[in-house]
C-alpha positions in Angstrom: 6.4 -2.8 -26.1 4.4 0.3 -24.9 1.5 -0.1 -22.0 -0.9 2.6 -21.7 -2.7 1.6 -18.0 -4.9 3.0 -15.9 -3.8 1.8 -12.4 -6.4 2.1 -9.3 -5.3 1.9 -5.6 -7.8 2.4 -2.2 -5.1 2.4 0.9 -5.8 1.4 4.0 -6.3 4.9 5.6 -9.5 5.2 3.3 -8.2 8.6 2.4 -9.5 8.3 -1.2 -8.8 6.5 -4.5 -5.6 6.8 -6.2 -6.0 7.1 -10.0 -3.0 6.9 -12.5 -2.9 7.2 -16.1 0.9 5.6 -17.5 2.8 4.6 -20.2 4.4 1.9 -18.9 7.1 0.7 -21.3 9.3 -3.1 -21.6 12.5 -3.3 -23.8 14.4 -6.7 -23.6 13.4 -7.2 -20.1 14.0 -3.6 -19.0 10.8 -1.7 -17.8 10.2 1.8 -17.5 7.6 4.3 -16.6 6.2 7.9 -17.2 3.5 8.8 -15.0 0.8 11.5 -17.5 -2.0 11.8 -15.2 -3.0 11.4 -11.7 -6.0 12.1 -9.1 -6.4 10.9 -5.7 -10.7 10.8 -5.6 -11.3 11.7 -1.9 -14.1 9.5 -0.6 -17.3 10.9 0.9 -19.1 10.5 3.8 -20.9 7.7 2.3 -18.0 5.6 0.8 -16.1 5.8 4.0 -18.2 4.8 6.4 -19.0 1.3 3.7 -15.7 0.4 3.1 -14.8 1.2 6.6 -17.8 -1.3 7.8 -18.0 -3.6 5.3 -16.4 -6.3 7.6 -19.5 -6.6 9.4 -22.3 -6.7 6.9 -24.4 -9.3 6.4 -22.9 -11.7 3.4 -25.6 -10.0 1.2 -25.5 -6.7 1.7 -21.3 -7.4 1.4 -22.4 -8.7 -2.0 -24.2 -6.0 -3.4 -21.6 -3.4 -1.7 -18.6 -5.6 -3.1 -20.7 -5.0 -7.1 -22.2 -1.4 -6.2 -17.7 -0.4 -5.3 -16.8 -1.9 -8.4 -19.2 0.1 -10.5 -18.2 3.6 -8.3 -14.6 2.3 -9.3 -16.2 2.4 -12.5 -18.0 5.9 -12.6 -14.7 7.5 -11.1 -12.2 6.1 -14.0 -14.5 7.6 -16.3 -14.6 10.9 -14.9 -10.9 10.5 -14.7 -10.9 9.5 -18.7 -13.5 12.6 -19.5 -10.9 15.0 -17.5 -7.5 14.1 -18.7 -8.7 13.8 -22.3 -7.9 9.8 -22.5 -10.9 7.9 -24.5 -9.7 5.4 -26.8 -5.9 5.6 -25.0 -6.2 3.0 -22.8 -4.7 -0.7 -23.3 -6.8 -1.7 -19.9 -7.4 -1.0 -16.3 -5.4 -2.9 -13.1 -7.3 -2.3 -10.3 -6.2 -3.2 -6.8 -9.7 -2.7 -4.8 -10.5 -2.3 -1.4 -8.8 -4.8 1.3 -11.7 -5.2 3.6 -10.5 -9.1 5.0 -7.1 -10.8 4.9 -6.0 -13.9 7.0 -3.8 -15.8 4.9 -3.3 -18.1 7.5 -6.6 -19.5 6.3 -5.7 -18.8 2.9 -8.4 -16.0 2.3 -7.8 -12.6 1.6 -10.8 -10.2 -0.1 -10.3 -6.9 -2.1 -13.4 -5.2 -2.6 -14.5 -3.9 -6.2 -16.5 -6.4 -8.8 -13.9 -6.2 -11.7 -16.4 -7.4 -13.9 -18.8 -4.2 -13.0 -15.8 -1.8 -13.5 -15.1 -3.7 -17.0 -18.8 -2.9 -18.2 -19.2 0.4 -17.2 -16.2 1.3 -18.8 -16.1 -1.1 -21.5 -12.7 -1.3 -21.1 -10.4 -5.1 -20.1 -10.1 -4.9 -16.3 -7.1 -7.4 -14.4 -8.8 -7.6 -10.8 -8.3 -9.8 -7.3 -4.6 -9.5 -7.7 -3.7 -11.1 -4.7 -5.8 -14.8 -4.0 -3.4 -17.0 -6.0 -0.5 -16.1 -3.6 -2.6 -16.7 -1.2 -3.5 -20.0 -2.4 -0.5 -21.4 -2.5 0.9 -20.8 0.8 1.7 -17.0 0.4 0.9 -14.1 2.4 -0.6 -12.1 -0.7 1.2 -9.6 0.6 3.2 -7.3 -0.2 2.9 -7.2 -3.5 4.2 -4.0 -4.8 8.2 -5.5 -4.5 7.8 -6.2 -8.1 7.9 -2.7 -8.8 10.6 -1.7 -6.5 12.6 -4.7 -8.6 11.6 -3.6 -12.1 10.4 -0.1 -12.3 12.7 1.3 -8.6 15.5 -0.6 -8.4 18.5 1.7 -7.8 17.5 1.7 -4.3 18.9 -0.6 -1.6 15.7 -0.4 0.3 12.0 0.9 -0.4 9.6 2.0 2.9 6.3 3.2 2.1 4.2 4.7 5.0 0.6 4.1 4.1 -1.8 3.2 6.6 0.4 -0.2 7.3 4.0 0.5 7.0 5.8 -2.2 4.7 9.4 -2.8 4.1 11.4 -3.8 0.4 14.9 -5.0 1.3 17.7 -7.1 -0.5 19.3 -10.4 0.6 21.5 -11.6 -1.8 19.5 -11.5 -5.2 16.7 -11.8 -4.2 14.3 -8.9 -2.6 12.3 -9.9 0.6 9.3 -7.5 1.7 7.0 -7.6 4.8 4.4 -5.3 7.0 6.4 -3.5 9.8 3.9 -1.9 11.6 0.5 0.2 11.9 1.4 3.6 9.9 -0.7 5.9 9.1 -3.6 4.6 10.6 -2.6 4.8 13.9 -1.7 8.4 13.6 -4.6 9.5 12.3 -6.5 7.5 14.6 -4.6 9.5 17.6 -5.3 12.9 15.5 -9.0 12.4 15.5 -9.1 12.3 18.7 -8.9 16.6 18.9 -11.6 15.7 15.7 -8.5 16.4 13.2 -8.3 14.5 10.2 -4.5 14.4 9.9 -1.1 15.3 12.0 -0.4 18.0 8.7 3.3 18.1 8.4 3.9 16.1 11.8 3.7 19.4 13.7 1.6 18.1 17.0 3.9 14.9 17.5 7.2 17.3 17.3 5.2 19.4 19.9 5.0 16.1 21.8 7.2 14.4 24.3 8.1 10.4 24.5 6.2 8.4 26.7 8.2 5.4 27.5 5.6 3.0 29.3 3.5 3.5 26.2 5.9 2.9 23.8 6.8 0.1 25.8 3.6 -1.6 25.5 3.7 -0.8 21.9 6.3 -2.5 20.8 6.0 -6.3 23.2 3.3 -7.2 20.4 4.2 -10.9 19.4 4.1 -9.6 16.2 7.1 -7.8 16.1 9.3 -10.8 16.9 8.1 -12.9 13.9 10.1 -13.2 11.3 9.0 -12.2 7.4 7.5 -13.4 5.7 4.5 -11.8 7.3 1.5 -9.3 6.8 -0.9 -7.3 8.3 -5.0 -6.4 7.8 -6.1 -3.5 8.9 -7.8 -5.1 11.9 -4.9 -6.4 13.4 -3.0 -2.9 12.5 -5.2 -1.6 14.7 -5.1 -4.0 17.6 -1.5 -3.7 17.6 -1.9 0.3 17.9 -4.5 -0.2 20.9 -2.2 0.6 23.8 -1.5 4.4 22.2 -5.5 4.8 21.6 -7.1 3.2 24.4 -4.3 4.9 27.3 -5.4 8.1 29.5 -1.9 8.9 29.7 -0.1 12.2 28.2 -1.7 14.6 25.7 -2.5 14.4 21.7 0.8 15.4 21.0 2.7 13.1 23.5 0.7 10.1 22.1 1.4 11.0 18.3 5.5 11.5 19.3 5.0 8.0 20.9 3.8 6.5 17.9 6.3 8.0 15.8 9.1 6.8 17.3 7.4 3.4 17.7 7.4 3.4 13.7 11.1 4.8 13.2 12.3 1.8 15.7 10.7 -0.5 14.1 11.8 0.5 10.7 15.4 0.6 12.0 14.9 -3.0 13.4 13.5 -4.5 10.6 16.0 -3.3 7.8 19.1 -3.8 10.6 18.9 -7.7 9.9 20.1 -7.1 6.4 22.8 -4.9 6.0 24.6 -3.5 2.7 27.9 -3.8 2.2 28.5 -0.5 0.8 29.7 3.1 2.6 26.0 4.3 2.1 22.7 2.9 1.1 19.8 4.6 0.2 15.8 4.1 1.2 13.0 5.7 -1.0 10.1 6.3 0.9 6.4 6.7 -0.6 3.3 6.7 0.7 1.4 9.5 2.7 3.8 9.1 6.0 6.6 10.7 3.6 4.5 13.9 4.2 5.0 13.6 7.9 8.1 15.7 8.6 9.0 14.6 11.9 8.2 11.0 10.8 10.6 11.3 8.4 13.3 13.2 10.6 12.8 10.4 13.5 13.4 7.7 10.6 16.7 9.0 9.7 18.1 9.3 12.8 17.1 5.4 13.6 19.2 4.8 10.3 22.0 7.0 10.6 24.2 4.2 12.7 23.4 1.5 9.6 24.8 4.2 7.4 21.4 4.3 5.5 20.2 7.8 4.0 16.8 8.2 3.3 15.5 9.4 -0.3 12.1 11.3 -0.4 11.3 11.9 -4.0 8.6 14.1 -5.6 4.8 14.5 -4.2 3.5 12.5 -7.2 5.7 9.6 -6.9 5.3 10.1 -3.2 1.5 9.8 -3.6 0.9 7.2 -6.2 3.9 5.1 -6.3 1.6 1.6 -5.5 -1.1 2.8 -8.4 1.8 3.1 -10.2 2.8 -0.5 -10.1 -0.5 -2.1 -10.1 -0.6 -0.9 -13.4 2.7 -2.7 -13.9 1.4 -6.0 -12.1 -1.5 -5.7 -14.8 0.7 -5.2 -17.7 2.3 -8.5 -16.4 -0.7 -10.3 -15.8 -1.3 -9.1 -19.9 1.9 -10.5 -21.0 1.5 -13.9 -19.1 4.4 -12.9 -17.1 5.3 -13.3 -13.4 3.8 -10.4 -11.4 3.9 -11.8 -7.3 7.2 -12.7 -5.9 7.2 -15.7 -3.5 10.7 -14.9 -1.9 8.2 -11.9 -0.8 4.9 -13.6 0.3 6.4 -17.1 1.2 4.1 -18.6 -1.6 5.0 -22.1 -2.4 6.2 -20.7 -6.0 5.9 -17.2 -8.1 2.7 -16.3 -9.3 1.4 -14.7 -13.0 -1.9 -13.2 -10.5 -4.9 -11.2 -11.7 -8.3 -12.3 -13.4 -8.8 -10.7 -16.8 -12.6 -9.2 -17.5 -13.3 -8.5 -21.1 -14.8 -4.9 -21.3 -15.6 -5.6 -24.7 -17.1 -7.4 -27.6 -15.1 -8.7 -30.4 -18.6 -9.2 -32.7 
């Protein structure tokens, strides 16, 4: 069975919205994937300052912002249709959304974007709010995307993606376990903008940089980091955790973007060291925009080299859109009636087929 998906993702780091176009395709239980279009639609001035505020708007005006993103979502996948040449191609649309509030321990976690608005300016079906029945029954709703490492990445002993919240794919026994490490790219752009840069563009100013041990220090005696998966991050408590490196007077730019690189690479190398491989070498892909971060990457590597764990960057596009990638695939699961959110990952009380279907469509 051929899928032909149009798979939206909006990362923490508010860098823009990831737009894929793939043929996702299922023979006897065996999925694969080829990516034909993709766009990341930077957000403006506008967008950013919303979504990043959104958690303090008044429960109407959250309302009316949670309808008015779901019809941008909207506008932008038919732009993206218009370009790439794709009317009348499309199966359906999986869309992620926005996380703007996520506390699973009260079992509540909200992804921005009306799926019902995106269906009718499209017209197309639109599988939405792919994570509140994990959370419902006990899970985290998050991560998700370890379905996709299992089905569509899976000659890999580990996954890492580095988005704005660093998460973690590893294997125990036959079963794949996955959890939020740490504050990624977040806290690095946070530390950036403080010389008013957007981004650390290749990780030059942290190579610059020198270690600053009292900070890093205070970094890493977060309780969080002692809890054991399964466990998850919003983007609010990403942030508290990266205070000490943002709110300090100590060291320069560059020392304070070093710091928080090595915090990440020590905390990756913790977090994958309780489950070993049992081979001479394993092998880590690593997505998400922290894979562009050179010295991120190089810092990594050498936290792994003693577990004998090399570290596999592939191509920019996978690199960038990986997670839209596989919310197509969680949508053509959600389609099929199939299970799409793994409870070994999120602690749920049991697997979960996740997603609410909108019609885009008549059938009169």
């Amino acid at each position: 069975m051929i899928y032909h998906v149009i798979g939206l993702m909006s990362g923490s780091s508010l860098d823009g919205l990831d737009i894929v176009y793939t043929e996702l395709e299922e023979i006897r239980g065996s999925w694969s994937y080829k990516l034909v279009a993709a766009e990341c639609m930077p957000y403006d001035t506008h967008w950013e300052a919303l979504l990043k505020n959104a958690g303090s708007m008044s429960v109407g005006d959250f309302l009316c912002l949670h309808t008015a993103y779901g019809r941008y979502l909207g506008t932008c996948v038919e732009r993206f249709i218009d370009k790439h040449d794709l009317r009348h191609k499309i199966h359906f649309i999986a869309s992620h959304g926005h996380t703007i509030y996520h506390n699973p321990a009260a079992h509540t976690s909200f992804q921005l974007g009306d799926g019902a608005s995106l269906a009718a300016i499209t017209g197309l079906p639109v599988i939405s709010d792919l994570r509140s029945l994990d959370v419902a029954l006990g899970g985290q709703g998050a991560p998700i995307v370890p379905i996709g490492d299992k089905l569509l990445f899976g000659t890999y002993d580990y996954w890492l993606n580095i988005g704005g919240i660093v998460n973690v794919t590893v294997r125990k026994d036959e079963q794949l376990l996955a959890w939020d490490v740490c504050p990624g790219n977040q806290m690095l752009n946070a530390i950036t903008q403080i010389e008013g840069k957007v981004m650390d563009k290749d990780g030059k100013m942290a190579a610059q940089g020198k270690l600053l041990p009292t900070i890093l220090e205070q970094l890493s005696a977060a309780p969080y980091y002692s809890d054991a998966p399964p466990k998850s991050l919003s983007n609010t408590k990403a942030m508290e955790l990266a205070q000490p490196v943002l709110t300090t007077n100590i060291g320069t730019v560059n020392d304070l973007s070093h710091t928080a690189v090595c915090h990440i690479a020590n905390n990756i190398a913790k977090a994958v060291a309780s489950y070993p491989h049992n081979k001479e070498e394993a092998t880590m892909l690593v997505t998400g925009g922290g894979a562009f971060h050179g010295f991120l990457i190089e810092k990594i590597q050498e936290g792994l080299n003693p577990q004998k764990i090399r570290t596999v960057v592939p191509d920019s596009q996978t690199i960038q859109y990986k997670e839209a990638i596989v919310m197509a695939l969680i949508g053509a699961l959600r389609w099929r009636e199939e299970t799409n959110v793994l409870s070994a990952v999120t602690g749920a009380a049991k697997d979960s087929i996740s997603g609410t279907i909108w019609m885009g469509h008549s059938y009169n």
